[in-house]
N, C-alpha and C positions, 0 to 999 in steps of 0.2 A: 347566356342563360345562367340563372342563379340554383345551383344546386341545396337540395332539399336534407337534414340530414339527421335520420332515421333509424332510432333506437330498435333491435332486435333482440326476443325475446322468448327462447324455447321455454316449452315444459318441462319437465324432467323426464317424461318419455316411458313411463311406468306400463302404459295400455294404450297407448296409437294403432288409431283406426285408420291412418294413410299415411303417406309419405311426407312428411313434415317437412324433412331436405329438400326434395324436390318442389313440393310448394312453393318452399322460399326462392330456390333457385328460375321457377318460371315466374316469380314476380319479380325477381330481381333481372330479368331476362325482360321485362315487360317496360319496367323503371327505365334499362339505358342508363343514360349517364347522367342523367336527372336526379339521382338520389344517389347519397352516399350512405353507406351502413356503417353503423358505430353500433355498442353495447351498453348497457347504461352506464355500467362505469365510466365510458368515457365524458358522460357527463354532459357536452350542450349538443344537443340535438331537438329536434323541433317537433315530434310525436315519436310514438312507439308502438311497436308491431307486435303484437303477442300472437306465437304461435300455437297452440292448446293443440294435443294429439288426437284428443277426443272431448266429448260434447260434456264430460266434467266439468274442462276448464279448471281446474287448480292453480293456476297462476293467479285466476282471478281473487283465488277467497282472502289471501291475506297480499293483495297488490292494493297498497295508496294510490288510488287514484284521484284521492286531493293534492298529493304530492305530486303527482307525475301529469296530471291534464289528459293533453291530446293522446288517447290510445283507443287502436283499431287490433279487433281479436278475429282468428281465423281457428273456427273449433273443426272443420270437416272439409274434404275435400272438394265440396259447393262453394265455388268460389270461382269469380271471374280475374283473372290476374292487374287486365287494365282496367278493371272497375278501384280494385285494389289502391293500385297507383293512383288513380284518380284520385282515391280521397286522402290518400296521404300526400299530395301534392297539396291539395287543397289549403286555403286558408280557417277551414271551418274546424271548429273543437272536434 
């Protein structure tokens, strides 16, 4: 199986309305070994996870995403974990 490999991406965490760690931790819990986590810096990876604390979103206002393409944002704790992984397995933008 060819592993996926998945830029992550906190907020800065000023006003979070849930648990951001622990999101990540049950998607990364949901993932398996199917995805590897890198940061942008590390540079090739194949989409990017933005986590937003709250329904701000402030990663997004000044995030290129002509530069960056494939990104999936998680603003609130509505969120299904293996829907998650689904689309970042996925081959779709």
């Amino acid at each position: 199986m060819v592993k996926k490999r998945i830029a992550l991406k906190y907020c800065g965490g000023c006003n979070p309305t849930f648990d951001r760690v622990g999101c990540v931790k049950k998607i990364q819990s949901a993932a398996g070994d199917r995805i590897e986590w890198a940061t942008l810096d590390d540079g090739e990876w194949e989409k990017i996870l933005l986590i937003h604390g709250c329904n701000t979103a402030c990663l997004e206002k000044n995030f290129d995403f002509l530069k960056y393409g494939r990104v999936l944002s998680i603003r609130n704790d509505d969120y299904d974990s293996a829907g998650i992984v689904k689309k970042l397995l996925s081959e779709e933008k």
